[in-house]
PDB file of N, CA, C and O in Angstrom, chain B, residues numbered from 101:
ATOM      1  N   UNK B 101     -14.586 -10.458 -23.591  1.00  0.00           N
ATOM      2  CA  UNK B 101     -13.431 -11.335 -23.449  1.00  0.00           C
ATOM      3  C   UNK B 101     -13.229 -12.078 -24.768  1.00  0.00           C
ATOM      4  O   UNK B 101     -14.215 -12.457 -25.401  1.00  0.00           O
ATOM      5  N   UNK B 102     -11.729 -12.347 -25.297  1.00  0.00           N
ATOM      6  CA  UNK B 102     -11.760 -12.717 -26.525  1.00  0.00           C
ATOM      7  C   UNK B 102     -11.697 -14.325 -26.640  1.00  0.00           C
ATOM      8  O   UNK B 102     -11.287 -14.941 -25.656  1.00  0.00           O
ATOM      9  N   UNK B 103     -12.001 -14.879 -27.546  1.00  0.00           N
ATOM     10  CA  UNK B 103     -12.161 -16.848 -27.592  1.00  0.00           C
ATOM     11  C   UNK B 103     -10.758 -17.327 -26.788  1.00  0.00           C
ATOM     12  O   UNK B 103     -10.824 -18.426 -26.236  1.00  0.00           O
ATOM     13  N   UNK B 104      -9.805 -16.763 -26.709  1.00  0.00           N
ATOM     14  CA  UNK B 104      -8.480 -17.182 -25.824  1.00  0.00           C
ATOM     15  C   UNK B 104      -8.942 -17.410 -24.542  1.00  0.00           C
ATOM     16  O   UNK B 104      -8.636 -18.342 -23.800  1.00  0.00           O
ATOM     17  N   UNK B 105      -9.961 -16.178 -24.262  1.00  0.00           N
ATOM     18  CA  UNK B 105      -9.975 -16.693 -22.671  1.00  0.00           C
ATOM     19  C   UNK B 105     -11.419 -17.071 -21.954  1.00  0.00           C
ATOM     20  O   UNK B 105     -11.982 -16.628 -20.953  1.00  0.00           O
ATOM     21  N   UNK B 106     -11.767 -18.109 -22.937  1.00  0.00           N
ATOM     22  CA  UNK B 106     -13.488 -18.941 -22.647  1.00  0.00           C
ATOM     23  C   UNK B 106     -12.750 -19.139 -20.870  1.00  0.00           C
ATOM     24  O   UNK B 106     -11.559 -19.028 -20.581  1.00  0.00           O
ATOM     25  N   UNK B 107     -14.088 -19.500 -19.767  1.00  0.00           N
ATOM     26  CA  UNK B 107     -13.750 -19.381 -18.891  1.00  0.00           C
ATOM     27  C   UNK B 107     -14.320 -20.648 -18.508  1.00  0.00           C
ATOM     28  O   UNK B 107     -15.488 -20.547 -18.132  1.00  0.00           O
ATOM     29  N   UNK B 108     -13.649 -22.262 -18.490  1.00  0.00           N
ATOM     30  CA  UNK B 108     -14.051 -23.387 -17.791  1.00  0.00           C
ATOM     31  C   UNK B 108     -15.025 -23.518 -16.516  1.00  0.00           C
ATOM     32  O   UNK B 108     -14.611 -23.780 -15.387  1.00  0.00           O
ATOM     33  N   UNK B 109     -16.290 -23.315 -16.826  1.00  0.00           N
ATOM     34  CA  UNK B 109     -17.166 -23.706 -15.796  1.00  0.00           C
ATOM     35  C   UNK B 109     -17.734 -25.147 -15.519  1.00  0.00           C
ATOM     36  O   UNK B 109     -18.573 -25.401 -14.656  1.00  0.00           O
ATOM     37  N   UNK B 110     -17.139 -26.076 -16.400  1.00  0.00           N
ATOM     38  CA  UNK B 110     -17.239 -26.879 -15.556  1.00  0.00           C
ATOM     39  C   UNK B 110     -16.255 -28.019 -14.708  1.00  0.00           C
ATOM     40  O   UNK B 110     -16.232 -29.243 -14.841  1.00  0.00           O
ATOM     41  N   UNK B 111     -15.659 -27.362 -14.023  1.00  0.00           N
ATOM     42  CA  UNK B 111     -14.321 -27.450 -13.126  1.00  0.00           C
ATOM     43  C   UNK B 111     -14.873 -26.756 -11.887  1.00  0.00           C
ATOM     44  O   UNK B 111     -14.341 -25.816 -11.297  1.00  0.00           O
ATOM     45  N   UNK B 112     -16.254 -27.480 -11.517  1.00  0.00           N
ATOM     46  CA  UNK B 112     -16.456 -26.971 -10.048  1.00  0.00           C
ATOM     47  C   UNK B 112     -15.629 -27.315  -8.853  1.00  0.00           C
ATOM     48  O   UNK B 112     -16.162 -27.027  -7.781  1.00  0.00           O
ATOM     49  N   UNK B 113     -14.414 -27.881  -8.792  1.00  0.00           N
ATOM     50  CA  UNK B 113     -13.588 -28.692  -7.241  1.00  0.00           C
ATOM     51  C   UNK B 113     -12.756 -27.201  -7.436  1.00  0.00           C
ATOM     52  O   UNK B 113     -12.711 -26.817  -6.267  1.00  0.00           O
ATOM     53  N   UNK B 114     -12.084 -26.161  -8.246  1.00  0.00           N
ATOM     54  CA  UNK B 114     -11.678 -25.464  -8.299  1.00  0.00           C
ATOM     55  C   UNK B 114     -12.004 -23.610  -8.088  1.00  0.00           C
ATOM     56  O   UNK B 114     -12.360 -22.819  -8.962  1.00  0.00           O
ATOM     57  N   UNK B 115     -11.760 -23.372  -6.792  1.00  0.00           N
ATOM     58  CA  UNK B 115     -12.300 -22.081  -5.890  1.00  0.00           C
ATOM     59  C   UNK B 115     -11.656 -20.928  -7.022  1.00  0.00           C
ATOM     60  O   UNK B 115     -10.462 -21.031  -7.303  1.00  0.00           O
ATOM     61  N   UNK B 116     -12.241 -20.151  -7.473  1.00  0.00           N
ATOM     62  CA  UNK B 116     -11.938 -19.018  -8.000  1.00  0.00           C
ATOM     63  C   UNK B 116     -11.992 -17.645  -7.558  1.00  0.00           C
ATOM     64  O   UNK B 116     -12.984 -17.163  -7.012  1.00  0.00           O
ATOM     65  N   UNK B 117     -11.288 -17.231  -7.713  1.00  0.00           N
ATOM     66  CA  UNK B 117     -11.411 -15.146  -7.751  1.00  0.00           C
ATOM     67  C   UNK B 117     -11.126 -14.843  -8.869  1.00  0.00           C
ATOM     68  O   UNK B 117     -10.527 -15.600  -9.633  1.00  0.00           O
ATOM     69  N   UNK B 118     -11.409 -13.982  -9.083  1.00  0.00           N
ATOM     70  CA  UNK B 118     -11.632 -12.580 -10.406  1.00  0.00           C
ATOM     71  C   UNK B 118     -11.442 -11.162  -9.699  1.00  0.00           C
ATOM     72  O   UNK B 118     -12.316 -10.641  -9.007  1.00  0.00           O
ATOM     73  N   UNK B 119     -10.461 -10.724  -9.902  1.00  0.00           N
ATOM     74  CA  UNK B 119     -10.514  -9.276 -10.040  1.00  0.00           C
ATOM     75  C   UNK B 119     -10.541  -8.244 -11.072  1.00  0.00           C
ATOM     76  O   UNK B 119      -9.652  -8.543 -11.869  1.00  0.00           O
ATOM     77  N   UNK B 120     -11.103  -7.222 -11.429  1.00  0.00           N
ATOM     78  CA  UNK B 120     -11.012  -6.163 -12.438  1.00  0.00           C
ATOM     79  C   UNK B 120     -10.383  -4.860 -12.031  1.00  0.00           C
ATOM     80  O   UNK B 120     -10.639  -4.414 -10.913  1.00  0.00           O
ATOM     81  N   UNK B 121      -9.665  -4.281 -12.759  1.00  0.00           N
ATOM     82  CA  UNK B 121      -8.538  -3.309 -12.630  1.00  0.00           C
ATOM     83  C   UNK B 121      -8.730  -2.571 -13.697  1.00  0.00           C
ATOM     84  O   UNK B 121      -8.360  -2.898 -14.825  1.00  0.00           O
ATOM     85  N   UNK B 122      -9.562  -1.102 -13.295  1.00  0.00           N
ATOM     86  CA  UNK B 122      -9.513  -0.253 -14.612  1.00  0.00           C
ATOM     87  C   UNK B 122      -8.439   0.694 -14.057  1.00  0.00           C
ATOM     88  O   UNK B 122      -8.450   1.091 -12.892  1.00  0.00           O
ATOM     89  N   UNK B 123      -7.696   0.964 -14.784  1.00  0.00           N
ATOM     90  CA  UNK B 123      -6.867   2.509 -14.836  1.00  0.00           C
ATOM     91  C   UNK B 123      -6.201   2.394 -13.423  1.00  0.00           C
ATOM     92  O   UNK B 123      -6.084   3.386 -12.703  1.00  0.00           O
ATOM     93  N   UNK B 124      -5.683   0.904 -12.979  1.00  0.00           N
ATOM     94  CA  UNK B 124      -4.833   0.658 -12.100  1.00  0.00           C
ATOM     95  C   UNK B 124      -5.776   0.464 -10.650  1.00  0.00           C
ATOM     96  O   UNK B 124      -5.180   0.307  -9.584  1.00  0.00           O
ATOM     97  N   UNK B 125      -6.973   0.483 -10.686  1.00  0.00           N
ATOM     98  CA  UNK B 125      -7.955   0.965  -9.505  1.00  0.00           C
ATOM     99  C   UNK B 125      -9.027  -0.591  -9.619  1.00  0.00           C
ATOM    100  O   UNK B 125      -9.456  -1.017 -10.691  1.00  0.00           O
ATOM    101  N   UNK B 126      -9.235  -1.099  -8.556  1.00  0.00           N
ATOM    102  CA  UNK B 126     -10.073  -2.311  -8.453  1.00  0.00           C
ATOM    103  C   UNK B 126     -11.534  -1.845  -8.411  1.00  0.00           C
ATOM    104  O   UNK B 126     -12.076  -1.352  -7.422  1.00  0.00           O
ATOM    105  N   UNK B 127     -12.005  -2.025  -9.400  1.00  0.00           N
ATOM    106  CA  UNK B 127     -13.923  -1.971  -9.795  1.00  0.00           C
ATOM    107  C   UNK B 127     -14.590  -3.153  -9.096  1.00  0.00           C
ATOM    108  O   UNK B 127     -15.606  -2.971  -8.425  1.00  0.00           O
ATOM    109  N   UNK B 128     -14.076  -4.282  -9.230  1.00  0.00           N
ATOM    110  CA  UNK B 128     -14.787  -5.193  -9.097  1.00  0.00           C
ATOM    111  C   UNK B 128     -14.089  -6.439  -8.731  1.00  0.00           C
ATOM    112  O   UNK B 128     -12.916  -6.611  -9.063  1.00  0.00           O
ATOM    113  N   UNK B 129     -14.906  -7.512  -7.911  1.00  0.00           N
ATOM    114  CA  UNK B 129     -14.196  -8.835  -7.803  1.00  0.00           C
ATOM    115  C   UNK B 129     -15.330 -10.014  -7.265  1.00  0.00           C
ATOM    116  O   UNK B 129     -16.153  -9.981  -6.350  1.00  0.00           O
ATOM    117  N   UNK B 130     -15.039 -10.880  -8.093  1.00  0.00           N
ATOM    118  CA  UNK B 130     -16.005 -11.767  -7.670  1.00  0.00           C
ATOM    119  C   UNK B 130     -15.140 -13.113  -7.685  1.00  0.00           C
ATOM    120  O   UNK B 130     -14.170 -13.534  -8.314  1.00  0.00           O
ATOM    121  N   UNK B 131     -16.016 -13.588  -6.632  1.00  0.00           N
ATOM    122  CA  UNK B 131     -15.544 -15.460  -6.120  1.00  0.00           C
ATOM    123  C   UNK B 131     -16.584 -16.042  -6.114  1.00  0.00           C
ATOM    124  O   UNK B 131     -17.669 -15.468  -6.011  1.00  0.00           O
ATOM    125  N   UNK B 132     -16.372 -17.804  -6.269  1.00  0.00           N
ATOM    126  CA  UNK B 132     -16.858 -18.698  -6.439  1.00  0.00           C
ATOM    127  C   UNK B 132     -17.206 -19.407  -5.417  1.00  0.00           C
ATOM    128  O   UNK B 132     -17.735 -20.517  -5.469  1.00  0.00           O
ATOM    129  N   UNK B 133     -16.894 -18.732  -4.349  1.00  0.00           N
ATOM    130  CA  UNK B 133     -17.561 -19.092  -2.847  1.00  0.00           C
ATOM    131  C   UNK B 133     -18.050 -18.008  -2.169  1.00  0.00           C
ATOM    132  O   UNK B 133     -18.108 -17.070  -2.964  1.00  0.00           O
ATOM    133  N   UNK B 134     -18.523 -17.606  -0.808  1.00  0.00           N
ATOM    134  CA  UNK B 134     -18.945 -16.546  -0.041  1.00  0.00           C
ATOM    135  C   UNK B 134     -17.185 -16.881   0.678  1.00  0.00           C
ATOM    136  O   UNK B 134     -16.198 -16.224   0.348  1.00  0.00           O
ATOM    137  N   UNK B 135     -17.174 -17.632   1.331  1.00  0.00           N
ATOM    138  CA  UNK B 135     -16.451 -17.702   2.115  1.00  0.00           C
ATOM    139  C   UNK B 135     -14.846 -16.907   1.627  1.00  0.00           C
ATOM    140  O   UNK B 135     -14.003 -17.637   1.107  1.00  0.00           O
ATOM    141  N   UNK B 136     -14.686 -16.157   1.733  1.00  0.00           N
ATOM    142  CA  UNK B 136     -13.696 -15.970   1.203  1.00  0.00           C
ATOM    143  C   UNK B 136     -12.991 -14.633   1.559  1.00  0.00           C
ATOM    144  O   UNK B 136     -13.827 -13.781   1.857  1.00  0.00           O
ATOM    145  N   UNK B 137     -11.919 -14.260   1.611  1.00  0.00           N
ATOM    146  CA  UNK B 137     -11.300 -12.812   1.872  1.00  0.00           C
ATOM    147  C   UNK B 137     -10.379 -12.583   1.213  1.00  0.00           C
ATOM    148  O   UNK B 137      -9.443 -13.365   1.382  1.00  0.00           O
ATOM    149  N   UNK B 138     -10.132 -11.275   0.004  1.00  0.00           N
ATOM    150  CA  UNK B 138      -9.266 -11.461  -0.722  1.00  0.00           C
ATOM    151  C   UNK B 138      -8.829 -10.371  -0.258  1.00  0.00           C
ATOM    152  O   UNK B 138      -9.550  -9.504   0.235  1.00  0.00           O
ATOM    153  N   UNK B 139      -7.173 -10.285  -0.409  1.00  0.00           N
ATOM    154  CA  UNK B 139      -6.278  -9.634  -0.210  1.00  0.00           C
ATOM    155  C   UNK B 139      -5.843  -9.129  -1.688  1.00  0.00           C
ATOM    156  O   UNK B 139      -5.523  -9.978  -2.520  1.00  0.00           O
ATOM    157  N   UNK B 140      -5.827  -7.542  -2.068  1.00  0.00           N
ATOM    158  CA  UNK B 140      -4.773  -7.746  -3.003  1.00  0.00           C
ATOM    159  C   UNK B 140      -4.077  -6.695  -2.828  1.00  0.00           C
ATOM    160  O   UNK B 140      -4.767  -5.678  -2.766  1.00  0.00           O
ATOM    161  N   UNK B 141      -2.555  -6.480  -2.685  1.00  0.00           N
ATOM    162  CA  UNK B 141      -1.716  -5.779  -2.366  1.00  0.00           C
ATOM    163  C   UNK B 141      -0.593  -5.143  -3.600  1.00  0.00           C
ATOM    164  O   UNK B 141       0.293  -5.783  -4.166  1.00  0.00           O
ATOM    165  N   UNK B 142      -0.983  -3.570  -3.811  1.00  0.00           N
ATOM    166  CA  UNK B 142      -0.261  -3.295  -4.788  1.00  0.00           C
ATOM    167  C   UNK B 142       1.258  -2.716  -4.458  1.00  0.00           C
ATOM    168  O   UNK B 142       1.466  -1.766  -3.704  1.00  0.00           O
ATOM    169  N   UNK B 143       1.890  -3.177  -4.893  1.00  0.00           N
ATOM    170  CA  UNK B 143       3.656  -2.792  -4.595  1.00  0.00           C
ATOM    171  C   UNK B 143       3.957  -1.905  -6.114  1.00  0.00           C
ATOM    172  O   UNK B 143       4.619  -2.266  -7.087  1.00  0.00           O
ATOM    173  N   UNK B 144       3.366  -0.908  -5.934  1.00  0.00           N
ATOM    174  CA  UNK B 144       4.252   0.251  -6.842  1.00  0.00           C
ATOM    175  C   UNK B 144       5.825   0.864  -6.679  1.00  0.00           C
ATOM    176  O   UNK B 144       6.151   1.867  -6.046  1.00  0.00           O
ATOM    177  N   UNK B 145       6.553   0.096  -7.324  1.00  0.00           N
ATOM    178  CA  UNK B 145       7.546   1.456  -7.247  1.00  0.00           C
ATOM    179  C   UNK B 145       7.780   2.853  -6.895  1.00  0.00           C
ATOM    180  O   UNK B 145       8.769   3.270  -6.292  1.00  0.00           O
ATOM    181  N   UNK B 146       7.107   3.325  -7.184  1.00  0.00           N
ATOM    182  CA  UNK B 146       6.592   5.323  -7.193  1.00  0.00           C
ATOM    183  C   UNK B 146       6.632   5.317  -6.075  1.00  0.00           C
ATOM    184  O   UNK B 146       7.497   6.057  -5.607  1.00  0.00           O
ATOM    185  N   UNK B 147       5.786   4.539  -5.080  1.00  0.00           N
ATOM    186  CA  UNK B 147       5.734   4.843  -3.890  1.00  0.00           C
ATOM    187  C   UNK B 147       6.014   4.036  -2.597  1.00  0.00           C
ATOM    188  O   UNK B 147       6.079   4.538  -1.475  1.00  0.00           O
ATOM    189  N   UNK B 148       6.217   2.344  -2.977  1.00  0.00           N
ATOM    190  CA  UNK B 148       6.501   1.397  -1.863  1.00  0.00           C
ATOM    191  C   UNK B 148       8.009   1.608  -2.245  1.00  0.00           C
ATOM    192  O   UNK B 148       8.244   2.071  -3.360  1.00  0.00           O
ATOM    193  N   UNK B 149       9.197   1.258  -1.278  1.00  0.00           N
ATOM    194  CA  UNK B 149      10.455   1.151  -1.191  1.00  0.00           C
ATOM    195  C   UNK B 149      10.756  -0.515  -1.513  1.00  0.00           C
ATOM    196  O   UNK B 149      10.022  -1.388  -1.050  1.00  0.00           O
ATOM    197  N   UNK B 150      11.683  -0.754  -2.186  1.00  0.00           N
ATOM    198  CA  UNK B 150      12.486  -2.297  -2.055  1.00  0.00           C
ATOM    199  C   UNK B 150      12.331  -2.575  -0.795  1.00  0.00           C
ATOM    200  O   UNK B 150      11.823  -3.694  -0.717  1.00  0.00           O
ATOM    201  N   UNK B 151      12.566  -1.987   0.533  1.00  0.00           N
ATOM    202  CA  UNK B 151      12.110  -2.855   2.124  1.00  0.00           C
ATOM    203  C   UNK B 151      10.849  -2.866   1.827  1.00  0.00           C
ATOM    204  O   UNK B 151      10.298  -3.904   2.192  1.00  0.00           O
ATOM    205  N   UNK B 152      10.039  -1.963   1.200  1.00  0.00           N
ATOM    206  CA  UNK B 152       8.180  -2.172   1.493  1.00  0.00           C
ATOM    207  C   UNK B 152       8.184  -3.271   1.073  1.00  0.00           C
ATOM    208  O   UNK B 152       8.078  -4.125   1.953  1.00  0.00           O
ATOM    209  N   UNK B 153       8.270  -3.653   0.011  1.00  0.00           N
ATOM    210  CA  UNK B 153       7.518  -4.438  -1.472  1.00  0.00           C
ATOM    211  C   UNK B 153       8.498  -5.561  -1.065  1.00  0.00           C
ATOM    212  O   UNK B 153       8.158  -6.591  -1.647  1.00  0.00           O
ATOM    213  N   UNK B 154       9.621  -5.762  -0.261  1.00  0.00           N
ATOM    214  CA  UNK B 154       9.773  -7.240   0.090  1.00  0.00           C
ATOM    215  C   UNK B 154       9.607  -7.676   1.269  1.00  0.00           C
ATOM    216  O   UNK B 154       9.844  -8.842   1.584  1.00  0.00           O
ATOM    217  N   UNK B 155       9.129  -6.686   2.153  1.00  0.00           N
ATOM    218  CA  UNK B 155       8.812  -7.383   3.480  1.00  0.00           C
ATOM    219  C   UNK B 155       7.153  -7.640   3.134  1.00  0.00           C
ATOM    220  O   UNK B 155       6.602  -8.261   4.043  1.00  0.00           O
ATOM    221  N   UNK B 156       6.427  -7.349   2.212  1.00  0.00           N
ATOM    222  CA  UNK B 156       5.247  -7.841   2.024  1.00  0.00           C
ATOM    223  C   UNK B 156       5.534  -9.208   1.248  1.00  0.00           C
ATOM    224  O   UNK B 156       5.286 -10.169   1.976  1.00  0.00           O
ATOM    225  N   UNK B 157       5.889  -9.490   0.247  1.00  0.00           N
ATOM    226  CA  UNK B 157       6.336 -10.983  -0.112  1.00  0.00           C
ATOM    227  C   UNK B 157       6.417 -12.036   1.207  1.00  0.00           C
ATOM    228  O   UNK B 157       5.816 -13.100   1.357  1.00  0.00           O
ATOM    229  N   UNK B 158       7.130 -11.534   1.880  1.00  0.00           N
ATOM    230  CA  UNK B 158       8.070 -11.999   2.962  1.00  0.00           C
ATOM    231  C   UNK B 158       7.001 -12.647   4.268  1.00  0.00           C
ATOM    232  O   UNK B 158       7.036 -13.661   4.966  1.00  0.00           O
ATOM    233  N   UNK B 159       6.046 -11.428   4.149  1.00  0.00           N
ATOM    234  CA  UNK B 159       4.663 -11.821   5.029  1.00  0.00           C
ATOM    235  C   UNK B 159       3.912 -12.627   4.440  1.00  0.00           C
ATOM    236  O   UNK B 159       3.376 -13.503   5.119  1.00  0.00           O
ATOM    237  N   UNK B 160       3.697 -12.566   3.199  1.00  0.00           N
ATOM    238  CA  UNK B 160       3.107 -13.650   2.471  1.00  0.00           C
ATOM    239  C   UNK B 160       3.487 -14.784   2.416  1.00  0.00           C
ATOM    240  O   UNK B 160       2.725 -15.732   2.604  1.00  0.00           O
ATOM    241  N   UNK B 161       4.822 -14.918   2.132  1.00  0.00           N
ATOM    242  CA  UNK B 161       5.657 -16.670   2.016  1.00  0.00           C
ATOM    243  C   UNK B 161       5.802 -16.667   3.457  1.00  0.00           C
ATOM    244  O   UNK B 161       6.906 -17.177   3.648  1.00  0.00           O
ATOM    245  N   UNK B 162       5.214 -16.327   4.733  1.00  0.00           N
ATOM    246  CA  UNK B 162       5.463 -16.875   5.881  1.00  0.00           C
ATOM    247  C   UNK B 162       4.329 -16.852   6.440  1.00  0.00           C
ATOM    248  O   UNK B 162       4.369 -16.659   7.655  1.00  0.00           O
ATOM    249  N   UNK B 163       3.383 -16.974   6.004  1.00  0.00           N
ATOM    250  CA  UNK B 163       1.566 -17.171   6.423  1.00  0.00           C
ATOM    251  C   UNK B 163       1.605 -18.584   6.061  1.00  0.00           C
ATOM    252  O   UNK B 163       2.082 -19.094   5.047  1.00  0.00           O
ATOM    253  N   UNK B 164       0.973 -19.179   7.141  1.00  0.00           N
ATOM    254  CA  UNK B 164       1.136 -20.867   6.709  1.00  0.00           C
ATOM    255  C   UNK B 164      -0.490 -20.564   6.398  1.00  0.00           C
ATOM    256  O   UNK B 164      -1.074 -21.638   6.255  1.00  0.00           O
ATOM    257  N   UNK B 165      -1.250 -19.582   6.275  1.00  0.00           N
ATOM    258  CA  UNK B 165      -2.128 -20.433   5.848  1.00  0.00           C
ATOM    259  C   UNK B 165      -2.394 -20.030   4.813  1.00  0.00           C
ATOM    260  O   UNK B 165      -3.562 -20.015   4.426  1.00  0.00           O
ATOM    261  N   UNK B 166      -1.537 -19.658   4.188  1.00  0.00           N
ATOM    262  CA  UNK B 166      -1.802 -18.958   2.360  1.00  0.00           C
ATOM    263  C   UNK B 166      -0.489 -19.863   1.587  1.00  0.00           C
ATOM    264  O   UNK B 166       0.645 -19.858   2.066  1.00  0.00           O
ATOM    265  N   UNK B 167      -0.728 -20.364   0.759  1.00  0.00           N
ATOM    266  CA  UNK B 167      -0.039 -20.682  -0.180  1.00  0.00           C
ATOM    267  C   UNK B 167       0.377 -20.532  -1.987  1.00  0.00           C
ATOM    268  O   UNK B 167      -0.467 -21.053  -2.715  1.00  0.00           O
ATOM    269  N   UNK B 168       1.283 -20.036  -2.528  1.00  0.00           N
ATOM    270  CA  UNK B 168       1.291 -19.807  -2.931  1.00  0.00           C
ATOM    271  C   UNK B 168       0.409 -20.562  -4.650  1.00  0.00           C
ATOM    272  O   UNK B 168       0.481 -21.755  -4.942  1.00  0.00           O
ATOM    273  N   UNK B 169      -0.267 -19.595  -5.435  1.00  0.00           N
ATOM    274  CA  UNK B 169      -1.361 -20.620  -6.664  1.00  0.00           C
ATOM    275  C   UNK B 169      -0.751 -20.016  -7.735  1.00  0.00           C
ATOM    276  O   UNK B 169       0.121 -19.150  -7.803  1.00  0.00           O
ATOM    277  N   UNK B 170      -1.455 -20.718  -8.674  1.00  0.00           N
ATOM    278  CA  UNK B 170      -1.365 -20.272 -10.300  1.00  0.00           C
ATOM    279  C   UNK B 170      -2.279 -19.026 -10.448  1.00  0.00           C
ATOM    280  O   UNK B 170      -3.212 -18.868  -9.661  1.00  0.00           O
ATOM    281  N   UNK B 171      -2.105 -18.414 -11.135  1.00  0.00           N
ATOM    282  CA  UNK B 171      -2.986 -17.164 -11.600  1.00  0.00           C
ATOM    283  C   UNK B 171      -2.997 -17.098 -13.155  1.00  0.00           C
ATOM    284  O   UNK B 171      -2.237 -17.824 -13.795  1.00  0.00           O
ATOM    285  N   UNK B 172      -4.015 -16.069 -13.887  1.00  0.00           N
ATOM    286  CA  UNK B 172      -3.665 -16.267 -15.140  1.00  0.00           C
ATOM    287  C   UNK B 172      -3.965 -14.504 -15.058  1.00  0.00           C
ATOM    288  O   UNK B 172      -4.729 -14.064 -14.199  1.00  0.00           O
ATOM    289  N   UNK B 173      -3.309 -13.641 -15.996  1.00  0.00           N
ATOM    290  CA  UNK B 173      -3.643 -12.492 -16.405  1.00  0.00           C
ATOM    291  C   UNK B 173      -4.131 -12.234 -17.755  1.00  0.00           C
ATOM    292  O   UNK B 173      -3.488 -12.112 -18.797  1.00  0.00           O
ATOM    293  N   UNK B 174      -5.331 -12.178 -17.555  1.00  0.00           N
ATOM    294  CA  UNK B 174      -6.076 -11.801 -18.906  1.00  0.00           C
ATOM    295  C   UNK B 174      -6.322 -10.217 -18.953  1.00  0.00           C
ATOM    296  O   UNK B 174      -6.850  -9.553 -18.061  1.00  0.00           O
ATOM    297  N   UNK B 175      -5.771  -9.691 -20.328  1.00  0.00           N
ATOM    298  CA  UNK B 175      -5.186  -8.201 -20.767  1.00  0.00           C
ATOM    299  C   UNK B 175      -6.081  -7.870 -21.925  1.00  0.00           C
ATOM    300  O   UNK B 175      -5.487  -7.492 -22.935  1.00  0.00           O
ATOM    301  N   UNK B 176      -7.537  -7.944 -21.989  1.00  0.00           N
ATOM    302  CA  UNK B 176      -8.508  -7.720 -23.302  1.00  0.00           C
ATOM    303  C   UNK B 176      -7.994  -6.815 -24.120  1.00  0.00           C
ATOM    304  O   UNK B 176      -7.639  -5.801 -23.520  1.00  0.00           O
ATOM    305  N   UNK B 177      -7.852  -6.802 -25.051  1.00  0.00           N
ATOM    306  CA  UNK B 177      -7.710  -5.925 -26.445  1.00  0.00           C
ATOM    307  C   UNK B 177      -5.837  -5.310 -26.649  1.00  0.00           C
ATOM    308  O   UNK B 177      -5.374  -4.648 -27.578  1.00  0.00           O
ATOM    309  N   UNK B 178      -5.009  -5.929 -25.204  1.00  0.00           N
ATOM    310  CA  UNK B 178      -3.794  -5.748 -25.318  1.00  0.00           C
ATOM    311  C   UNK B 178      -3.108  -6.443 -26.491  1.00  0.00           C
ATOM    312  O   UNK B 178      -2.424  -5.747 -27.240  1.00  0.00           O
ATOM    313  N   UNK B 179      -3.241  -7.900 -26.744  1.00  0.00           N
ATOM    314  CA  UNK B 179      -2.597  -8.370 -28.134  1.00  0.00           C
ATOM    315  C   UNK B 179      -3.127  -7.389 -29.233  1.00  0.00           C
ATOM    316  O   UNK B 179      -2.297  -6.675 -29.795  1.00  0.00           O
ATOM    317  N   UNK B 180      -4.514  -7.294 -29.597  1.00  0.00           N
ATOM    318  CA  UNK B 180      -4.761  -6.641 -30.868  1.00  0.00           C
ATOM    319  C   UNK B 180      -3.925  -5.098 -30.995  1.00  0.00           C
ATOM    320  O   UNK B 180      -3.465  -4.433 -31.923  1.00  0.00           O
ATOM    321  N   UNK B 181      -3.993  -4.998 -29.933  1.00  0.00           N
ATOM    322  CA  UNK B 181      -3.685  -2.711 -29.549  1.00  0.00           C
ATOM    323  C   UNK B 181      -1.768  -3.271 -30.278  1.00  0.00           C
ATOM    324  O   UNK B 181      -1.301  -2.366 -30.970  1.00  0.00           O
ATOM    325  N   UNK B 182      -0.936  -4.370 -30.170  1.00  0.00           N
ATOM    326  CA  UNK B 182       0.327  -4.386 -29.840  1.00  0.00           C
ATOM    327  C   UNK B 182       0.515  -4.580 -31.725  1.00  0.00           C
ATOM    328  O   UNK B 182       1.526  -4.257 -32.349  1.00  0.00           O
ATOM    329  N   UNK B 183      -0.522  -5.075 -32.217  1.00  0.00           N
ATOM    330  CA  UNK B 183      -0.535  -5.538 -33.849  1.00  0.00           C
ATOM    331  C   UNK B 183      -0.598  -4.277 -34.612  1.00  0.00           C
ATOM    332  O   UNK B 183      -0.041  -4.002 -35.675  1.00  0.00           O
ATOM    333  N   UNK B 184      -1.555  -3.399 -33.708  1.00  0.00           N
ATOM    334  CA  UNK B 184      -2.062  -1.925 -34.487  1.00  0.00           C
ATOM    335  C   UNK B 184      -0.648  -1.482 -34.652  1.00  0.00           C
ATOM    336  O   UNK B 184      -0.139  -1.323 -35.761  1.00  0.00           O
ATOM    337  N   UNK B 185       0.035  -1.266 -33.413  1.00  0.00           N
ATOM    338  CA  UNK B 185       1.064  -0.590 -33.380  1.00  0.00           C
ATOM    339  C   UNK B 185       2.295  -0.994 -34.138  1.00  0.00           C
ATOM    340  O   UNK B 185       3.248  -0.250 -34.370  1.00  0.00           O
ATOM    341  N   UNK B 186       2.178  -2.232 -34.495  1.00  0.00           N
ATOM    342  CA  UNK B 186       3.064  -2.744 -35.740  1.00  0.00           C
ATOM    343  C   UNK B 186       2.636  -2.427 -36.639  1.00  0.00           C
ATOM    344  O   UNK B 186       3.538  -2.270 -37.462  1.00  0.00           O
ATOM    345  N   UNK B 187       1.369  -2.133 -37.173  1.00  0.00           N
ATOM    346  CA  UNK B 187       1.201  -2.130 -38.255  1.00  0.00           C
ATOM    347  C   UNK B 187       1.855  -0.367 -39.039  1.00  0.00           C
ATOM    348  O   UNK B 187       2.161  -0.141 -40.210  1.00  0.00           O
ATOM    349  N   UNK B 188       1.869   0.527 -37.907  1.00  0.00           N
ATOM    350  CA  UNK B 188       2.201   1.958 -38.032  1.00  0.00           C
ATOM    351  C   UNK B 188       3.064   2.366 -38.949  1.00  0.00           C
ATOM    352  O   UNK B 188       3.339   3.562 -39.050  1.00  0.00           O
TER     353      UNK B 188
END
């Protein structure tokens, strides 16, 4: 992970997940509690329809017990790969 994305550990009041995504496919995921059940739902084009991929939103913004959070997407070696390609 590059110095952009040091990872604040000490901000324990704040529940975390981590997921990893190689080659579009989930390897791995870890949380900062046991308690926990993560959902993650991929809405591809290729294969979910505009009714798929918004009646899942739709289930989501109408679960009172999920609300919507901040997320951050960290993309390792994507800025440097985007410089190479300028540099061409």
């Amino acid at each position: 992970m590059s110095k952009n994305h040091v990872i604040d550990k000490t901000n324990k009041d704040i529940l975390r997940v981590a997921v990893i995504i190689e080659e579009g496919i989930i390897s791995a995921a870890y949380s900062s509690t046991e308690n926990i059940k993560l959902e993650i739902v991929e809405l591809d084009k290729d294969y979910a329809s505009i009714e798929e991929r918004n009646a899942a939103y739709e289930s989501y913004n109408k679960d009172i017990a999920l609300s919507p959070c901040e997320y951050e997407l960290i993309l390792p070696g994507y800025y440097e790969s985007l410089e190479l390609e300028e540099e061409k």
